[in-house]
MDTraj code that builds the backbone (N, CA, C; nanometers):
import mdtraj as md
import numpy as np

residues = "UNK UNK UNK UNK UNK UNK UNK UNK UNK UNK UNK UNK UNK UNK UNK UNK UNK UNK UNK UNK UNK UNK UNK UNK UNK UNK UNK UNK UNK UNK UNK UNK UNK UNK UNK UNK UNK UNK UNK UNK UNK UNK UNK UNK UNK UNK UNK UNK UNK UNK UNK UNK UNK UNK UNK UNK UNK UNK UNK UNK UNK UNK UNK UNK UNK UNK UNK UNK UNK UNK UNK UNK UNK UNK UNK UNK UNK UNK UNK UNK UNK UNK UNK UNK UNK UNK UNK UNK UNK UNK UNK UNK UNK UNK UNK UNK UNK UNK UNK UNK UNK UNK UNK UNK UNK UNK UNK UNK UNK UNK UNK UNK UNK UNK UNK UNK UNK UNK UNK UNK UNK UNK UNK UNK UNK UNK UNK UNK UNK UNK UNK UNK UNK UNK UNK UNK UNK UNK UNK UNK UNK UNK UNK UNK UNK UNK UNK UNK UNK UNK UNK UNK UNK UNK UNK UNK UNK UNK UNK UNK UNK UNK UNK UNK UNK UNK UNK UNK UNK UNK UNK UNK UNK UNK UNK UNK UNK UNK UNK UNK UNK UNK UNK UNK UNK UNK UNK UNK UNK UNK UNK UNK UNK UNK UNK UNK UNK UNK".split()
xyz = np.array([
    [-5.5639, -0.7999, 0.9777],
    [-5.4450, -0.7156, 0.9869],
    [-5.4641, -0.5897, 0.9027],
    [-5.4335, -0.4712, 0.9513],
    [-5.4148, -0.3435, 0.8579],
    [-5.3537, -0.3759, 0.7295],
    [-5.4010, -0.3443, 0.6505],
    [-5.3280, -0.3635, 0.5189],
    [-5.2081, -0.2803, 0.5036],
    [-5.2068, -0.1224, 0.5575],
    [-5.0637, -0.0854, 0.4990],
    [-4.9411, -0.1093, 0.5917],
    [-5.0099, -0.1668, 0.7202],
    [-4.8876, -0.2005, 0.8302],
    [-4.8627, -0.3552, 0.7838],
    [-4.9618, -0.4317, 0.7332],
    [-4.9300, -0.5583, 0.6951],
    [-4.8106, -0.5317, 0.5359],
    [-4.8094, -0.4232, 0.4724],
    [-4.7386, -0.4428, 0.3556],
    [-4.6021, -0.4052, 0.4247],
    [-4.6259, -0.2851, 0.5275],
    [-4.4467, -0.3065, 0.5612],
    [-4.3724, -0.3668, 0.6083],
    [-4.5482, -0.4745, 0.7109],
    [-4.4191, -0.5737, 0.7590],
    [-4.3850, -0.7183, 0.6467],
    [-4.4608, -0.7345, 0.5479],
    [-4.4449, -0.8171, 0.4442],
    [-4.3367, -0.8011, 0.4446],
    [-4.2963, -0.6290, 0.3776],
    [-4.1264, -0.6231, 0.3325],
    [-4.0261, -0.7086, 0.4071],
    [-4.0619, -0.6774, 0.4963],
    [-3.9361, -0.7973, 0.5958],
    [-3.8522, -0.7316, 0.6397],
    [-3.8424, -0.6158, 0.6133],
    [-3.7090, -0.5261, 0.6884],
    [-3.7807, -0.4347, 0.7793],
    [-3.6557, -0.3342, 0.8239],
    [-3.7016, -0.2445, 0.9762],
    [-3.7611, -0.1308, 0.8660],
    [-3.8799, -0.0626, 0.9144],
    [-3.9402, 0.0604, 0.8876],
    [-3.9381, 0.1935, 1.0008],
    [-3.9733, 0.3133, 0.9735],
    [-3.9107, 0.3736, 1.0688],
    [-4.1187, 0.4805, 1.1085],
    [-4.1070, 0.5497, 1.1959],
    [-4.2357, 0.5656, 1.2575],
    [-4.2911, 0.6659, 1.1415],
    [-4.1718, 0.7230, 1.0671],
    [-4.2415, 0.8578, 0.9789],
    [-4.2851, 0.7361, 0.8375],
    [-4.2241, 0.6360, 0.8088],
    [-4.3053, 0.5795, 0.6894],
    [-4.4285, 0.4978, 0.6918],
    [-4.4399, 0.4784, 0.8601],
    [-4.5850, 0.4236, 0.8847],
    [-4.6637, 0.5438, 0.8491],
    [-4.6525, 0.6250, 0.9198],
    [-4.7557, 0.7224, 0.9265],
    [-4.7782, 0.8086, 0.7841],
    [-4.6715, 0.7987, 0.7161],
    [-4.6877, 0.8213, 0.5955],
    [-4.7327, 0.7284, 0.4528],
    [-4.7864, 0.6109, 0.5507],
    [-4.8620, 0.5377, 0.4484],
    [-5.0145, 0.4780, 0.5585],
    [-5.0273, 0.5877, 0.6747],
    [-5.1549, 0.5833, 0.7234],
    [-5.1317, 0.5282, 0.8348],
    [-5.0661, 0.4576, 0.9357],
    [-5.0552, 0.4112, 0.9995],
    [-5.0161, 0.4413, 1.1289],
    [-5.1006, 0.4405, 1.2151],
    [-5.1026, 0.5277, 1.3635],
    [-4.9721, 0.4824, 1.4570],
    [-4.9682, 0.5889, 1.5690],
    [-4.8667, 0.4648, 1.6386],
    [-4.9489, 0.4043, 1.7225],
    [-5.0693, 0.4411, 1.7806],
    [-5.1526, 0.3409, 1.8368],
    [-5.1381, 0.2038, 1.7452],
    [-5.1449, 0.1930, 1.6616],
    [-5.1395, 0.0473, 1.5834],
    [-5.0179, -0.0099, 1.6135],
    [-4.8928, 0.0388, 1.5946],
    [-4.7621, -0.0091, 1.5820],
    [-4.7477, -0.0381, 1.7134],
    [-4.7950, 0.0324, 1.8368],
    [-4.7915, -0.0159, 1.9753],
    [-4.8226, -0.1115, 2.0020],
    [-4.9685, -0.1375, 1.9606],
    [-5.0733, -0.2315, 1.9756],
    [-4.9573, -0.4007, 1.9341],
    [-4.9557, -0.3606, 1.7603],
    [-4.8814, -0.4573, 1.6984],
    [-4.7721, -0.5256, 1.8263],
    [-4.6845, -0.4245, 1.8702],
    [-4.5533, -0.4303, 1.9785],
    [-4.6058, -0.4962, 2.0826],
    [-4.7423, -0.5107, 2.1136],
    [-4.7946, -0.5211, 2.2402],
    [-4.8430, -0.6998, 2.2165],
    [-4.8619, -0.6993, 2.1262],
    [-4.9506, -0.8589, 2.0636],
    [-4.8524, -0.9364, 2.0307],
    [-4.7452, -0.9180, 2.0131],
    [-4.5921, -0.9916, 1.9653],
    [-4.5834, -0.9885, 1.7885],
    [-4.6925, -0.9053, 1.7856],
    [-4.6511, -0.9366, 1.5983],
    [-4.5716, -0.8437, 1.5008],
    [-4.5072, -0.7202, 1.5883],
    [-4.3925, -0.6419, 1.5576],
    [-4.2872, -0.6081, 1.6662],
    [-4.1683, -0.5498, 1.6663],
    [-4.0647, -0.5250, 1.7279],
    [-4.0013, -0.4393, 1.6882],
    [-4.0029, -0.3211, 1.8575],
    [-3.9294, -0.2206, 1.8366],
    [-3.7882, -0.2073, 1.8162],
    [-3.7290, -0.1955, 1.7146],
    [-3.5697, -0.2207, 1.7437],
    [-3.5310, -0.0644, 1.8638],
    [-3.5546, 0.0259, 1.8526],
    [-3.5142, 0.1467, 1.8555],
    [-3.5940, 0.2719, 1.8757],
    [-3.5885, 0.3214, 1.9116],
    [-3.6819, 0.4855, 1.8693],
    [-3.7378, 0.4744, 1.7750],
    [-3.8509, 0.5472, 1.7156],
    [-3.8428, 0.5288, 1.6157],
    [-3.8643, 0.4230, 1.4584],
    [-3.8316, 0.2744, 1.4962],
    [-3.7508, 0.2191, 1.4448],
    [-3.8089, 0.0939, 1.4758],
    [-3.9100, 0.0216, 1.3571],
    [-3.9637, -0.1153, 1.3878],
    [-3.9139, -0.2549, 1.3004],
    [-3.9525, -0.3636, 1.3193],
    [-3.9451, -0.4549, 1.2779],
    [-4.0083, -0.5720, 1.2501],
    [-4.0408, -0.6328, 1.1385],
    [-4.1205, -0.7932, 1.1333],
    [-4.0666, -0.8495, 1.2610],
    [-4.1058, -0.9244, 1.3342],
    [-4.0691, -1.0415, 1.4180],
    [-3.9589, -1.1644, 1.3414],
    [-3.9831, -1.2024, 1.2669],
    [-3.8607, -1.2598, 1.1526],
    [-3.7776, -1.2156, 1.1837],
    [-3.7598, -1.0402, 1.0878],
    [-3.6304, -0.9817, 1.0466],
    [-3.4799, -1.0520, 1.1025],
    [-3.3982, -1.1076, 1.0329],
    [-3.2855, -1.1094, 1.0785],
    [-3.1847, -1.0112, 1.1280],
    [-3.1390, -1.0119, 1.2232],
    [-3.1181, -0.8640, 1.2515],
    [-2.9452, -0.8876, 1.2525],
    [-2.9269, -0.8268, 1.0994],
    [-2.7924, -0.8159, 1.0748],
    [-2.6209, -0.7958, 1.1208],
    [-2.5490, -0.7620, 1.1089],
    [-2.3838, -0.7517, 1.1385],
    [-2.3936, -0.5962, 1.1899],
    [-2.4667, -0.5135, 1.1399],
    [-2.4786, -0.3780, 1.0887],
    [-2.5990, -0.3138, 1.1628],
    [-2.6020, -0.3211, 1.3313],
    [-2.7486, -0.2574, 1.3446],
    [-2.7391, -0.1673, 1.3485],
    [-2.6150, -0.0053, 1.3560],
    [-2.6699, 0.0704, 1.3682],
    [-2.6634, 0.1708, 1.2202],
    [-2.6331, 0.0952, 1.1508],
    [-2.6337, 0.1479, 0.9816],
    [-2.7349, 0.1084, 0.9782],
    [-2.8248, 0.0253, 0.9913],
    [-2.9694, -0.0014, 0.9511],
    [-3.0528, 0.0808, 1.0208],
    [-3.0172, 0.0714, 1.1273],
    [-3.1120, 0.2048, 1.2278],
    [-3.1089, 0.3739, 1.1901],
    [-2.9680, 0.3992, 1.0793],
    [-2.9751, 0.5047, 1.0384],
    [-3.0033, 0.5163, 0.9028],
    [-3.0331, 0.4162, 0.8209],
    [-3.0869, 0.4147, 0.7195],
    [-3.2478, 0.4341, 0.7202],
    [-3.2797, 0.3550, 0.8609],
    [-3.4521, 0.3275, 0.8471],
    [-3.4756, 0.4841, 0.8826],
    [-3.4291, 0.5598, 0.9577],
    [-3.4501, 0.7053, 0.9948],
    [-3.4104, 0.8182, 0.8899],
    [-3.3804, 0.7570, 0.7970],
    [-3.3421, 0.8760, 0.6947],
    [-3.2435, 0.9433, 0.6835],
    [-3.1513, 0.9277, 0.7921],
    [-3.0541, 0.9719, 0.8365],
    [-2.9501, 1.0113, 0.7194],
    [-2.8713, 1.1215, 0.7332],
    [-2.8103, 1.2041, 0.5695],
    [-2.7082, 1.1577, 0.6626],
    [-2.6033, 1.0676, 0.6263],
    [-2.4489, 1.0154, 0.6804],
    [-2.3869, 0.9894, 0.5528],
    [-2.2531, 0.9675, 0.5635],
    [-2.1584, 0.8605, 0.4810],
    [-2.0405, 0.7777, 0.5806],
    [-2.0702, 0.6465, 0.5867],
    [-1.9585, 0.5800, 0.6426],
    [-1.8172, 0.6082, 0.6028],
    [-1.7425, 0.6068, 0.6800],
    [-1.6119, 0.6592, 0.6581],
    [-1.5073, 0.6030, 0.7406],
    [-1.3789, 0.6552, 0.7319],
    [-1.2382, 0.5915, 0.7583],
    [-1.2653, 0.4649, 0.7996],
    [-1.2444, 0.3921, 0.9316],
    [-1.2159, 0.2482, 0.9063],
    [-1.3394, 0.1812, 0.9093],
    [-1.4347, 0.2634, 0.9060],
    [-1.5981, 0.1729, 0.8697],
    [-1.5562, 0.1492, 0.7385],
    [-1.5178, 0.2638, 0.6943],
    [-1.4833, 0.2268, 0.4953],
    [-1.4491, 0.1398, 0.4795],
    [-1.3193, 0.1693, 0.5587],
    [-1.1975, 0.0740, 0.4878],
    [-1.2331, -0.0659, 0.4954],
    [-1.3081, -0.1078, 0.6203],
    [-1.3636, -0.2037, 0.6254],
    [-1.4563, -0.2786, 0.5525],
    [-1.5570, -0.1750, 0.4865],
    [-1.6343, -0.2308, 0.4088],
    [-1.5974, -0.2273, 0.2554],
    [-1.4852, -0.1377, 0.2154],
    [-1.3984, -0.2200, 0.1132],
    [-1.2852, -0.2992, 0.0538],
    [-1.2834, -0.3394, 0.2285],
    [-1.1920, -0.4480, 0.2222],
    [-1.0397, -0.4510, 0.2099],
    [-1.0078, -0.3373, 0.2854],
    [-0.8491, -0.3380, 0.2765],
    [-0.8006, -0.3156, 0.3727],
    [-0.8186, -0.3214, 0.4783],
    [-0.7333, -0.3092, 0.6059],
    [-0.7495, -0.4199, 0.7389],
    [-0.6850, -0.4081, 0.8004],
    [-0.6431, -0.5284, 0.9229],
    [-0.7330, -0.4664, 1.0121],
    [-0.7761, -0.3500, 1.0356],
    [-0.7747, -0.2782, 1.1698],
    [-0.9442, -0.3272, 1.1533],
    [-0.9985, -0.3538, 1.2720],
    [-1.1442, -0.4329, 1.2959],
    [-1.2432, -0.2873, 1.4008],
    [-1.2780, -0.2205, 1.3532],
    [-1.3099, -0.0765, 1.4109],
    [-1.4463, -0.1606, 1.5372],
    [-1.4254, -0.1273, 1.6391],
    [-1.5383, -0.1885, 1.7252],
    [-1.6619, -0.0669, 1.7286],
    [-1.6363, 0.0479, 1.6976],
    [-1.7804, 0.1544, 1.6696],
    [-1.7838, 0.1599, 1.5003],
    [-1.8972, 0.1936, 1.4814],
    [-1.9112, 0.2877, 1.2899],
    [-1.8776, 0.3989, 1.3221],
    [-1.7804, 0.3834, 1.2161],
    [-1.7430, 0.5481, 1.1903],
    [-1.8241, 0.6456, 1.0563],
    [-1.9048, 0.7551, 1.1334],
    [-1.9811, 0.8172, 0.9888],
    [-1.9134, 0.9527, 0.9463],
    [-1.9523, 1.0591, 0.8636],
    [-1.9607, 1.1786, 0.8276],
    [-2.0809, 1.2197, 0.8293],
    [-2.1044, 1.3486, 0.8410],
    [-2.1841, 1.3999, 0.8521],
    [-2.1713, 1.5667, 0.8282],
    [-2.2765, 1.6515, 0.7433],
    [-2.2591, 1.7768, 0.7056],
    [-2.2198, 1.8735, 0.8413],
    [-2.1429, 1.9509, 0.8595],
    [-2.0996, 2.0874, 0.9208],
    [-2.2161, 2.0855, 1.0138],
    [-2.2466, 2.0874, 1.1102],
    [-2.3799, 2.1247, 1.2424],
    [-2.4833, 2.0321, 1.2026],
    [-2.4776, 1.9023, 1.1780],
    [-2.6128, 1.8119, 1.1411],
    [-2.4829, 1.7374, 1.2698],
    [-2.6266, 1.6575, 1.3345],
    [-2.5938, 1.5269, 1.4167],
    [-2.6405, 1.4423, 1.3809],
    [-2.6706, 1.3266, 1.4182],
    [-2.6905, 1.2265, 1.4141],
    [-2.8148, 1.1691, 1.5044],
    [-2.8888, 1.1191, 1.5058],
    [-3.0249, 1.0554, 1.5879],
    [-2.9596, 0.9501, 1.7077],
    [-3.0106, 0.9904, 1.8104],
    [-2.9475, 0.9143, 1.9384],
    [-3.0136, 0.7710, 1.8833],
    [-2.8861, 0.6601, 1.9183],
    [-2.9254, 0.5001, 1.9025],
    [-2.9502, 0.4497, 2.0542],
    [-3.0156, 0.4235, 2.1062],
    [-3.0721, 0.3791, 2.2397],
    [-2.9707, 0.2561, 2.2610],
    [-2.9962, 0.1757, 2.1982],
    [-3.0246, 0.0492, 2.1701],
    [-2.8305, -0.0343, 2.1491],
    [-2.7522, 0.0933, 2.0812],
    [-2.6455, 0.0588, 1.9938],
    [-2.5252, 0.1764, 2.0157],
    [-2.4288, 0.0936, 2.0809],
    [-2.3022, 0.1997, 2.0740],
    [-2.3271, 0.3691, 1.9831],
    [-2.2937, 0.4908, 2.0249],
    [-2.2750, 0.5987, 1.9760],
    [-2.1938, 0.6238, 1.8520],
    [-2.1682, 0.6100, 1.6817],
    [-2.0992, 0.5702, 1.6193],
    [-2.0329, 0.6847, 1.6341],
    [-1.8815, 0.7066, 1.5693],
    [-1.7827, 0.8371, 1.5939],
    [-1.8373, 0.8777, 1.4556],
    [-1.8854, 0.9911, 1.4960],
    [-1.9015, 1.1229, 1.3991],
    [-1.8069, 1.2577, 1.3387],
    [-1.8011, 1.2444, 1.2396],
    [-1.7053, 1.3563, 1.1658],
    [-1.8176, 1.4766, 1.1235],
    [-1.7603, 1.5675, 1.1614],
    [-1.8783, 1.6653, 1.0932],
    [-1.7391, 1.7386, 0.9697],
    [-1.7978, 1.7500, 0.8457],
    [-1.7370, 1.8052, 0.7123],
    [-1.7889, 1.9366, 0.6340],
    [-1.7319, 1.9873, 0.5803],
    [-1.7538, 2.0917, 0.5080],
    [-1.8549, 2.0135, 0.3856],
    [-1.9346, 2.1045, 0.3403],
    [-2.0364, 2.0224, 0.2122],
    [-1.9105, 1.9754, 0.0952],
    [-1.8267, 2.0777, 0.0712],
    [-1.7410, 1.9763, -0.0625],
    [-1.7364, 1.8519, -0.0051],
    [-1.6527, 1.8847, 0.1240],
    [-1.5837, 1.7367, 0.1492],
    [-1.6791, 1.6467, 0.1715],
    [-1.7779, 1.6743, 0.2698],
    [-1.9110, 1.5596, 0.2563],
    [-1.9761, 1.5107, 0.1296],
    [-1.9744, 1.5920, 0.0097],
    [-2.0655, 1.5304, -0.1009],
    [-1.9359, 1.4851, -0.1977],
    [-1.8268, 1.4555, -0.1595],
    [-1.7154, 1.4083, -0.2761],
    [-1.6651, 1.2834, -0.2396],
    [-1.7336, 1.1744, -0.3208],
    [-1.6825, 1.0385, -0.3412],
    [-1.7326, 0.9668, -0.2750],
    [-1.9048, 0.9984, -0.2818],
    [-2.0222, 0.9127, -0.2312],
    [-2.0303, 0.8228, -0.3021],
    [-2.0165, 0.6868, -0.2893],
    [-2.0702, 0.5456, -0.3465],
    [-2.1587, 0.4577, -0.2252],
    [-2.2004, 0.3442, -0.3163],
    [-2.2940, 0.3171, -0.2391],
    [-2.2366, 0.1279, -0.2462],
    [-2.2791, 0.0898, -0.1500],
    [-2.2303, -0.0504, -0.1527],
    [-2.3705, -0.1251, -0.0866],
    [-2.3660, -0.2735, -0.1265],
    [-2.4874, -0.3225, -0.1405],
    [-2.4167, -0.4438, -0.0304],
    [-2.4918, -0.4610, 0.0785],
    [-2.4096, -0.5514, 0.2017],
    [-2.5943, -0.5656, 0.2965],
    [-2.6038, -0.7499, 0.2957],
    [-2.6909, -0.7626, 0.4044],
    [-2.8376, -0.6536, 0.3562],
    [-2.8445, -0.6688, 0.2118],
    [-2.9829, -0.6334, 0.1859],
    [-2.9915, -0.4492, 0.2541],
    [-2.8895, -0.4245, 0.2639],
    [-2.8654, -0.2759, 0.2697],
    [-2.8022, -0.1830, 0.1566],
    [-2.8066, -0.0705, 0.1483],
    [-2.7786, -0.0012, 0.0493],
    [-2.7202, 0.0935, 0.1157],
    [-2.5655, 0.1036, 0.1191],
    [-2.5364, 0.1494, 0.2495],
    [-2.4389, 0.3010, 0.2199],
    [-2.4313, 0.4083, 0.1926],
    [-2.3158, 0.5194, 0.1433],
    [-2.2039, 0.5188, 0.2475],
    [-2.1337, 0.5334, 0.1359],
    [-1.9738, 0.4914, 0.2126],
    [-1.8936, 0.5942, 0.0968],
    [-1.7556, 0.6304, 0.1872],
    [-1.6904, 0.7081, 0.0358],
    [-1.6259, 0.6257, -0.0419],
    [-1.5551, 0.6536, -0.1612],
    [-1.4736, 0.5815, -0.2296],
    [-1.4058, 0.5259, -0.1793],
    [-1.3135, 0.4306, -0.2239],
    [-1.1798, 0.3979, -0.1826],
    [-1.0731, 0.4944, -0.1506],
    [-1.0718, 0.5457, -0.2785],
    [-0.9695, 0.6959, -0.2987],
    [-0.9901, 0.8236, -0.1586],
    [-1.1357, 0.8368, -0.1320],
    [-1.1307, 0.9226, -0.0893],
    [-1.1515, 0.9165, 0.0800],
    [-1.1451, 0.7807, 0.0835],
    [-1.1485, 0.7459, 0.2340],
    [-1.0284, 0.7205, 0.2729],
    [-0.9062, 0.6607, 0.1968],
    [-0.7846, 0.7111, 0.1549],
    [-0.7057, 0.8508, 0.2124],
    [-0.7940, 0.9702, 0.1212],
    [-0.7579, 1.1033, 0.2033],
    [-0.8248, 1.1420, 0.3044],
    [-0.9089, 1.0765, 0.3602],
    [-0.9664, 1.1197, 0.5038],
    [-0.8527, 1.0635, 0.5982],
    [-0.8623, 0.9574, 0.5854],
    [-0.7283, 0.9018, 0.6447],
    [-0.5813, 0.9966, 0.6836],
    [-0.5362, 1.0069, 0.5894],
    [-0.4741, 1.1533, 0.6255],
    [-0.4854, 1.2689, 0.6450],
    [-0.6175, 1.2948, 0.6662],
    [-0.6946, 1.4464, 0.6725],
    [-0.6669, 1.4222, 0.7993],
    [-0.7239, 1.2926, 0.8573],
    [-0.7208, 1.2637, 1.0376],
    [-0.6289, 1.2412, 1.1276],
    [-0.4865, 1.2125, 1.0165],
    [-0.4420, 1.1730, 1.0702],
    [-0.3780, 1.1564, 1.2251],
    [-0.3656, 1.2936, 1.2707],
    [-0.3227, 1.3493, 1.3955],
    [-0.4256, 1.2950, 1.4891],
    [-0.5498, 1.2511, 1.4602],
    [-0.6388, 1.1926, 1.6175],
    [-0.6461, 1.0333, 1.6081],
    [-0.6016, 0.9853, 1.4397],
    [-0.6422, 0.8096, 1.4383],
    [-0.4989, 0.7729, 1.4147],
    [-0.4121, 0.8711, 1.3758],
    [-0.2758, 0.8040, 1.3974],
    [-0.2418, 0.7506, 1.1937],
    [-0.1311, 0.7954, 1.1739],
    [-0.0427, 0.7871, 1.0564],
    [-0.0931, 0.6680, 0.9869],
    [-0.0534, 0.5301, 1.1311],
    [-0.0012, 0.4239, 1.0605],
    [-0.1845, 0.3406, 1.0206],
    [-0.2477, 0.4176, 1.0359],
    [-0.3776, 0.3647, 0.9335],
    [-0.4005, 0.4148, 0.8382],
    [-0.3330, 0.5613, 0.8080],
    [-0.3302, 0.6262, 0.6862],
    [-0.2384, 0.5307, 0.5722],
    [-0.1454, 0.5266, 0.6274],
    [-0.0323, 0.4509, 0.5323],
    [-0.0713, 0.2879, 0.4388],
    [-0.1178, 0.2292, 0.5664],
    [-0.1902, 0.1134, 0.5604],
    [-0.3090, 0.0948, 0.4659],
    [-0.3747, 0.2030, 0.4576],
    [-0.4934, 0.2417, 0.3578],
    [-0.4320, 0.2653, 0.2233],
    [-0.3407, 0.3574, 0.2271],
    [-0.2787, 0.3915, 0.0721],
    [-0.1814, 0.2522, 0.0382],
    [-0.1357, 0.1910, 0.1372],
    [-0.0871, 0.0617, 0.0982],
    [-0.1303, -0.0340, 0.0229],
    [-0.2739, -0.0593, 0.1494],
    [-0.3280, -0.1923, 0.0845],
    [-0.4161, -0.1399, -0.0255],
    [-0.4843, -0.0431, -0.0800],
    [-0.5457, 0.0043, -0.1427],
    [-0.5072, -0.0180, -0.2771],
    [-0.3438, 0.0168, -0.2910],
    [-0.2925, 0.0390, -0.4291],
    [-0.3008, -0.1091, -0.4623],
    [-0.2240, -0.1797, -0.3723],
    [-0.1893, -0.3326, -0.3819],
    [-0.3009, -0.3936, -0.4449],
    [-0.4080, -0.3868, -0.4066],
    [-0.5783, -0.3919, -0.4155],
    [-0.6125, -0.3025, -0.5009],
    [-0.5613, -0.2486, -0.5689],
    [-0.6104, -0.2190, -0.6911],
    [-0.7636, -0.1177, -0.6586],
    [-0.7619, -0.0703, -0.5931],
    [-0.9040, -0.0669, -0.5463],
    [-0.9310, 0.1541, -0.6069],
    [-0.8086, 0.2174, -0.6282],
    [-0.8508, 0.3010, -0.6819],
    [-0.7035, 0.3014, -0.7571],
    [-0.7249, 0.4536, -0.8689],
    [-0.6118, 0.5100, -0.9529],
    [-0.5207, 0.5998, -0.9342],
    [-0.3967, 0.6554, -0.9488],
    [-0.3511, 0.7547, -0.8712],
    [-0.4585, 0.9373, -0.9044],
    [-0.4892, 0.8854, -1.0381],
    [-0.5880, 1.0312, -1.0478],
    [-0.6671, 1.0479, -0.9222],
    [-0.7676, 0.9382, -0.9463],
    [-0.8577, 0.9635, -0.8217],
    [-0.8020, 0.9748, -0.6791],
    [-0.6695, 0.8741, -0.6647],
    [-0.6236, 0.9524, -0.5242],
    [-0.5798, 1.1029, -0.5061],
    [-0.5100, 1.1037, -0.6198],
    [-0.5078, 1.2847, -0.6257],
    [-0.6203, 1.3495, -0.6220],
    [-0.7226, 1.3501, -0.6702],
    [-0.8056, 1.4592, -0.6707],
    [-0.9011, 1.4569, -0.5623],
    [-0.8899, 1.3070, -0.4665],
    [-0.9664, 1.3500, -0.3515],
    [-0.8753, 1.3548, -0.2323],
    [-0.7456, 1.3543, -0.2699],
    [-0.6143, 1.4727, -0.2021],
    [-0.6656, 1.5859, -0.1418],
    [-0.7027, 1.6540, -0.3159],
    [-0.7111, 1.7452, -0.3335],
    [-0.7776, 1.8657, -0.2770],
    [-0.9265, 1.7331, -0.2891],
    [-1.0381, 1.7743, -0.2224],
    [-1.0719, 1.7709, -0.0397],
    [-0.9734, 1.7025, 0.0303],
    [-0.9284, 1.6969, 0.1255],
    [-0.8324, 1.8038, 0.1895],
    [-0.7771, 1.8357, 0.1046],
    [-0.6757, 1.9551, 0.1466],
    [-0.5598, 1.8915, 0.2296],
    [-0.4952, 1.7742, 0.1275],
    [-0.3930, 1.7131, 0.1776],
    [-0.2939, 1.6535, 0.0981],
    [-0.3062, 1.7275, -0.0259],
    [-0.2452, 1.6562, -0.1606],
    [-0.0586, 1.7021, -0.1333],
    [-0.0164, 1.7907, -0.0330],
    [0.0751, 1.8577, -0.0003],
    [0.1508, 1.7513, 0.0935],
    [0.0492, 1.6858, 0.1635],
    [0.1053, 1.5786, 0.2712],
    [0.1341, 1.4473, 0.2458],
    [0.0191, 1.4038, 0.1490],
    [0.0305, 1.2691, 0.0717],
    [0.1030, 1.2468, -0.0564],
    [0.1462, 1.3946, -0.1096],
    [0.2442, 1.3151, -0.2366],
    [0.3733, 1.2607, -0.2078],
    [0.4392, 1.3379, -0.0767],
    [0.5928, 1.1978, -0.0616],
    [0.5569, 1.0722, -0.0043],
    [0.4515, 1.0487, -0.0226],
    [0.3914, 0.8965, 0.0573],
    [0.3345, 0.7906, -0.0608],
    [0.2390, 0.9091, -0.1707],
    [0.2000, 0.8542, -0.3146],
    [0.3724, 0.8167, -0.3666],
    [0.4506, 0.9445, -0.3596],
    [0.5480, 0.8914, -0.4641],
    [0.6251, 0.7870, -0.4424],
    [0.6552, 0.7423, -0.2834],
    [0.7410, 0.6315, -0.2230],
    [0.6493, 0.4921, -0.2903],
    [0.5041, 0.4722, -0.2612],
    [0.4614, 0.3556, -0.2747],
    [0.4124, 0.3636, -0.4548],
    [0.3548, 0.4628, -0.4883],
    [0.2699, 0.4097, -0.5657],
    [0.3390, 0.4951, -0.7242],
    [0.4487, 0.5346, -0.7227],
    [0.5403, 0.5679, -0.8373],
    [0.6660, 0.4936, -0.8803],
])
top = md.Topology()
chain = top.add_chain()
for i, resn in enumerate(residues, 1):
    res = top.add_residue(resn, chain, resSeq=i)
    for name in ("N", "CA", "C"):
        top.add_atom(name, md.element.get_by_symbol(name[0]), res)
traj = md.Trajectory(xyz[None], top)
């Protein structure tokens, strides 16, 4: 076996075609591999051990293995920090002002937000789910996306977010203010902060 295609598939997770080749590895090989049963294409792009368990989350993994510059957002968030009812059947990402996203062959089209750079680089965290390392925004500030959107996803998931959120303890009113703020919605959400959370 190639040694540096044998170390990525050791890792056990999906690798993507630019880190083969950037640790020597042709795609004649990775074909070959695809062709012999001893790797698997998930995707474009986008391989796998034969093992790999192939997670809850394929197309966050498919945009992780590609390098892909995203942040999960509104009810992907909310979902992945655990405060809302609503069960989103696509991922919802962000993404900078004119950047897209890499076509998923393979996996539903996730709904894309394109953002201004403040708003894209404010209240990046990272959450650790299924051996992924996955960016998602805050609590707080997925919170004010929520009402940033409100007019295309509808109020009553905004509300629901600042609801269960507070209840859940899950951010402070500072931080909901200041990624209000940073949202350009601190005008819309304070008779909603002051009803629930004053």
């Amino acid at each position: 076996m190639n040694q540096a295609l044998g170390n990525l598939i050791g890792a056990g997770k999906p690798f993507s075609v630019k880190e083969a080749r950037d640790n020597g590895v042709s795609y004649a090989l990775l074909s070959q591999y695809c062709q012999s049963g001893r790797l698997s294409r998930l995707c474009r792009g986008v391989y796998a051990p034969l093992e790999t368990t192939i997670n809850s989350m394929p197309e966050i993994t498919t945009l992780l293995s590609k390098g892909t510059d995203f942040v999960v957002c509104l009810l992907s968030a909310l979902r992945l920090h655990d405060f809302t009812t609503q069960t989103p059947h696509e991922l919802w990402v962000a993404v900078r002002i004119g950047h897209k996203l890499p076509k998923l062959p393979d996996s539903p089209a996730p709904i894309c937000l394109q953002m201004s750079d403040e708003a894209y680089e404010y209240g990046i965290v990272h959450i650790e789910r299924e051996g992924l390392r996955i960016p998602v925004y805050s609590a707080a500030k997925t919170v004010a996306d929520a009402f940033k959107f409100r007019n295309k996803y509808g109020l009553d998931v905004a509300l629901e977010a600042l609801r269960e959120g507070h209840r859940l303890k899950k951010f402070t009113v500072d931080e909901l203010e200041e990624a209000a703020k940073i949202c350009r919605v601190d005008n819309v959400m304070r008779p909603y902060m002051e009803m629930m959370l004053i």
